[in-house]
N, C-alpha and C positions, 0 to 999 in steps of 0.2 A: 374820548378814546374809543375805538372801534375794533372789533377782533372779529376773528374767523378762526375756523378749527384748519389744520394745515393744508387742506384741499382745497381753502379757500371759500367755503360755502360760508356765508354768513348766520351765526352763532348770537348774538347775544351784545345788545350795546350799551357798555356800564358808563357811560358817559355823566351819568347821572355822580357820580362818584366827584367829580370835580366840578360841574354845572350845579349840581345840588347835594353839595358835601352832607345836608341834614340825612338825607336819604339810609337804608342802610346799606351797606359796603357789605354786609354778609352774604344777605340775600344772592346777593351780583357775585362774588365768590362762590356761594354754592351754586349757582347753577355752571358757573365755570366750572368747578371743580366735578360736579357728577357728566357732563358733558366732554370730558376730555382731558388728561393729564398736565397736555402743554398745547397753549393757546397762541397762534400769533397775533399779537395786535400791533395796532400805530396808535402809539405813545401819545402826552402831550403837545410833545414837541414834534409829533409829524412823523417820525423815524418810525421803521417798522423793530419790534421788540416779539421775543417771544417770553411767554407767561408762563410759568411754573406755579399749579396750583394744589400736587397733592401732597400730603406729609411728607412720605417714602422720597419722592421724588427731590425735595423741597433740600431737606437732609442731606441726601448724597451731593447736591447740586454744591451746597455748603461749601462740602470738604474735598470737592474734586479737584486735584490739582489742572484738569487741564480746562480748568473755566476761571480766567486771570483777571485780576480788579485791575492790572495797568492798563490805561486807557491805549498804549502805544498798539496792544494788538487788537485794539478797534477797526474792523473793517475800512478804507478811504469811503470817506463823505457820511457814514454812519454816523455812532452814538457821537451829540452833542449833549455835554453836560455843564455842570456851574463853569464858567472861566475864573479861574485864579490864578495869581502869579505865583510862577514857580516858588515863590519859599513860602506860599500856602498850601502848595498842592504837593510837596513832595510829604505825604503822609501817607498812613498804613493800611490807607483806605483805599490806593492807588499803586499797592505793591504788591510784590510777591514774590517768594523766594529767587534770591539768594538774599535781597536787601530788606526785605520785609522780617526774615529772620534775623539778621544783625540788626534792627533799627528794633525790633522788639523784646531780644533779649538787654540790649542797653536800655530802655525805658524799665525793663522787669527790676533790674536792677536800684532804679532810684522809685518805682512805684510799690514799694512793697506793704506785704499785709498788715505788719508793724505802722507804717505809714497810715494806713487806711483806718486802721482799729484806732487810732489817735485823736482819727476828727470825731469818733461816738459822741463824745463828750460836748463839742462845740454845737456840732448837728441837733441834740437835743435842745441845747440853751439856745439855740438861733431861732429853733422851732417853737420853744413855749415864749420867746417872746417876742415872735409875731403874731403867736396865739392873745398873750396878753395885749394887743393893740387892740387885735377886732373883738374880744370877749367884750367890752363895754358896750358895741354895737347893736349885737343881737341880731344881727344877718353881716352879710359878706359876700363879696366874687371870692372863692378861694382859689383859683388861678392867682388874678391880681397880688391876694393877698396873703397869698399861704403858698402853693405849687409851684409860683413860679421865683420868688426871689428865697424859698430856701435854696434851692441848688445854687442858684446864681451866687449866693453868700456862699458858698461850702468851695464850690469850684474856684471862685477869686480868691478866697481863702487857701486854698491848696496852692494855688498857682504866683500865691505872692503878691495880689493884686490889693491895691491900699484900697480902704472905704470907699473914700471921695472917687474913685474913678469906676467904682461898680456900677452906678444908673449907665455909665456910657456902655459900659460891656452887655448890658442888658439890653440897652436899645437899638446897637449892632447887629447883637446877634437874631434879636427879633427883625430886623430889615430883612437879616438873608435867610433865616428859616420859614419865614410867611412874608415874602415882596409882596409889595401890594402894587399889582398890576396900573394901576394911574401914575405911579411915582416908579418907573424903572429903572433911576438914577441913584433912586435910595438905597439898592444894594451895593453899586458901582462905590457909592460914598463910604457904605460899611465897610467892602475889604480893605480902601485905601486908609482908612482911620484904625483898622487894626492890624494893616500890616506896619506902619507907623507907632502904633501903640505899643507892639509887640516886640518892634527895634529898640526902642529908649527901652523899657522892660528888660529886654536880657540883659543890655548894653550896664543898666541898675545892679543886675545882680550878678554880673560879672565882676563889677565892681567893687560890690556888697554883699557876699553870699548871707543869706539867711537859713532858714530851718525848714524853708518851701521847696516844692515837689522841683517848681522850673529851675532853683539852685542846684537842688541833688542832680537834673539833668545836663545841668554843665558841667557839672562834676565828675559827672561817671564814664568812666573809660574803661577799655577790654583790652588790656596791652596796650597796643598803642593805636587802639580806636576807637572814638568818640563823635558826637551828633556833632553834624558839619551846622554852620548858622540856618542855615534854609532848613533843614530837620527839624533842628528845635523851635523853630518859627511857626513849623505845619503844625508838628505836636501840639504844640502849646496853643494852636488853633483849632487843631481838631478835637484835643480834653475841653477845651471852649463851650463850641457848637455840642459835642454829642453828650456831655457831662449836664451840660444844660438843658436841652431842648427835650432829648427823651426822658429824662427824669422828672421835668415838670409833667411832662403827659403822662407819666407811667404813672404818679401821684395823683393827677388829677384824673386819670381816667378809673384808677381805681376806688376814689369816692364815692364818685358816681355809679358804678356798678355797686359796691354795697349799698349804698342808702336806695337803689332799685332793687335790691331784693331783701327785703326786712328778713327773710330766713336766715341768711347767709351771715347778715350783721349780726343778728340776736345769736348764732352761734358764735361769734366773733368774740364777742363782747362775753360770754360765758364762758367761753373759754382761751384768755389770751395764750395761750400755746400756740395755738393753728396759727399763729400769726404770720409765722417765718415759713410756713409750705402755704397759704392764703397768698402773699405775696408771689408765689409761683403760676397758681390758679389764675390772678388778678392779668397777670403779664400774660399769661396764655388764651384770657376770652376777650381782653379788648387791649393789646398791647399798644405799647405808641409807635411802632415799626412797622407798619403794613407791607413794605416791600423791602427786601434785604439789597444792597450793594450789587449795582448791577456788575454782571461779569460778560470777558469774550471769548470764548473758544480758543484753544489753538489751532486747535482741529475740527474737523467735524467730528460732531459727535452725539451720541443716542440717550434723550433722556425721555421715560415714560415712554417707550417706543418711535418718539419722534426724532427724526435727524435733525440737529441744528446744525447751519451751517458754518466753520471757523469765521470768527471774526464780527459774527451778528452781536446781539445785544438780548442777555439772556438775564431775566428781572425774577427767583425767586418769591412767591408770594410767601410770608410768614403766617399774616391774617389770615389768608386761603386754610394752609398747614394746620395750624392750628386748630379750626374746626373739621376739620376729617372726620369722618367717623370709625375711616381704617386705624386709624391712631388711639382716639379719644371717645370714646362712650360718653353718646349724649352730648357731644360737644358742646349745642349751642345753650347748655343749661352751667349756671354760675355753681359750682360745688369747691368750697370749700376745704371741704374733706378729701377731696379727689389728688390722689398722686401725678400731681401734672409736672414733676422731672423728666425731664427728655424735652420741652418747649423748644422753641427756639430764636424765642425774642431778645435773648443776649447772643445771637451767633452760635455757630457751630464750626467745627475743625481748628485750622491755625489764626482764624480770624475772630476766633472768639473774646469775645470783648473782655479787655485789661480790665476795663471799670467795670464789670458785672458786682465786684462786692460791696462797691461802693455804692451805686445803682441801690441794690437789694436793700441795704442799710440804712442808708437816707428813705425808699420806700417802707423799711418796718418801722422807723422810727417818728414820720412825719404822722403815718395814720394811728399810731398809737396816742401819741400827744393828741391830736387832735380828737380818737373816739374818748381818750380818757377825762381829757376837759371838755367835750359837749355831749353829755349823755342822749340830748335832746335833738338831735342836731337834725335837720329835714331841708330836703331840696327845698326851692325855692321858684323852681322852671318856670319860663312863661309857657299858655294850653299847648304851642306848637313843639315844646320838647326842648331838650338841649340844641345848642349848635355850634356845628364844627367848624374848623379850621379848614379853608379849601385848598386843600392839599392830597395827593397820593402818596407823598413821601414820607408824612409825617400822620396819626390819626391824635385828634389834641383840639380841645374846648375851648373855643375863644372864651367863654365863659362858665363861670361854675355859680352861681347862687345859691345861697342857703340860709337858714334863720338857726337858731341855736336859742 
């Protein structure tokens, strides 16, 4: 990826960010960030994008009505993104008022806090006993074996999904959120097997309602209107993908920032209270969202001083935001104690994430289990450091090692 500051003089090439995901991503952020509010670059995919890199900006960008996630007022020949079929893609991540309001108040309706407070109980037992697996080992990938198949149990669980068919949804969803560039076929495979999976699945609990989230969404109606099939299809694909994928990074990337700053753990650890504002901090210095939902203009219009033009492709940075310093004193230091509310790694405005509590809760709960059963617990890195997942979309550890 290549940028330039809007005059076109060349600025700075964070290329390294997907050439060499090890690298750091902040680095490249900051000097975006103190160089210029909003950067235009050419993307992965070739298309030119403009960069939103300061807090202030990042924020408003959020909640502005006239910067739209429906891809229809995408400039012609501009932003290309994932291709799905329509009953994967008619979701809330491609909407906006007037339907994004009716499609979110009827999911508000069958996702409720009651709901959510209900899995505590499961999410615990899920977590200590996959904890009980690898305790006899005495090291472990906790990706593998901990970060990443609790969400995936919680989310099939919410969603109605039987045992025996979770390794499939895991390893779907793993094709489309990190394709592995040799095998381009293996995403193509994922959506046909889950938009298939997804068909029998309702068509089940049409049938059969049960005490799950995807029954309450066939169930719920506002007078006389209700999730058309292709909604509840998306839905139930996009609580999938994003219930799944940032939750295991949010988990795993938060390990790994505590056990690199033994200060931050040993206050942890003395004081389990900070748990539930730690998990705010955690989400705000290395969240699993580097870039928020890209949006397009209706209009022209002025962000950080700069004009973008209607119908470009306008890509919020979170991670950028995040380290600010007009925001956050001392950003790039891990503080615990630090009032980090206002973040913006669950969204901001009407696109603010439904699963945020759910998110948060699987997050206090996973690191609590696991600092409370391994007091001992230490990386495990090989000399070159962790490494990451080659991705801008996603920031997320292929691996995590540790001994216990």
């Amino acid at each position: 990826m290549s940028t330039t500051t809007p005059s076109q003089q060349p600025l700075v090439d964070p290329a390294e960010l997907i050439a060499d995901p090890d690298s750091d991503p902040h680095s490249v952020y900051a000097r975006l960030r103190e160089a210029g509010p909003v950067h235009r670059i050419t993307g992965t995919d070739g298309l030119p994008a403009w960069l939103v890199t300061r807090y202030d900006d990042v924020r408003q960008a959020l909640a502005d009505p006239r910067l739209s996630l429906d891809k229809r007022n995408a400039k012609p020949g501009g932003y290309h993104g994932l291709s799905l079929p329509p009953a994967l893609d008619a979701n809330l991540l491609n909407m906006d008022p007037p339907d994004h309001t009716r499609i979110r108040r009827l999911v508000s309706q069958a996702f409720t806090p009651r709901r959510v407070a209900l899995l505590r109980e499961p999410i615990r037992e899920t977590a200590e006993s996959l904890l009980d697996a690898i305790e006899p080992l005495g090291r472990a990938d906790l990706i593998a074996s901990y970060a990443a198949p609790l969400p995936i149990t919680v989310i099939c669980g919410l969603l109605g999904v039987a045992p025996h068919d979770r390794p499939d949804f895991r390893s779907w969803t793993d094709a489309l959120t990190a394709p592995d560039p040799e095998r381009p076929q293996q995403a193509k495979d994922a959506v046909r097997a889950l938009l298939g999976f997804f068909t029998r699945l309702i068509a089940d609990k049409r049938a059969a309602p049960a005490e799950d989230l995807l029954s309450g969404l066939i169930a719920v109606r506002d007078d006389e209107d209700r999730l058309s099939e292709d909604e509840l299809m998306s839905l139930a694909f996009l609580i999938l993908i994003a219930g799944y994928e940032n939750t295991v990074h949010l988990i795993g990337n938060a390990v790994l920032s505590l056990l690199g700053h033994p200060d931050q753990l040993a206050a942890l650890r003395a004081d389990p209270g900070l748990l539930s504002g730690a998990v705010e901090e955690l989400a705000r210095y290395d969240g699993p969202v580097p870039l928020a939902v890209r949006r397009f203009p209706t209009e022209d219009v002025t962000i950080g001083g700069v004009t973008v033009p209607a119908g470009e492709t306008v890509l919020p940075c979170l991670a950028s935001a995040h380290r600010d310093p007009r925001r956050f004193t001392e950003p790039d230091r891990l503080d615990l104690g630090r009032d980090a509310r206002g973040h913006l790694a669950l969204g901001h405005g009407i696109h603010y994430c439904l699963g945020a509590p759910l998110a948060r809760m699987e997050t206090e709960i996973a690191l609590a289990a696991l600092l409370d059963r391994f007091p001992g617990l230490t990386l495990d890195l090989p000399p070159e450091g962790p490494h990451w997942r080659p991705s801008m979309r996603s920031r997320g550890l292929r691996a995590l090692p540790v001994t216990f």
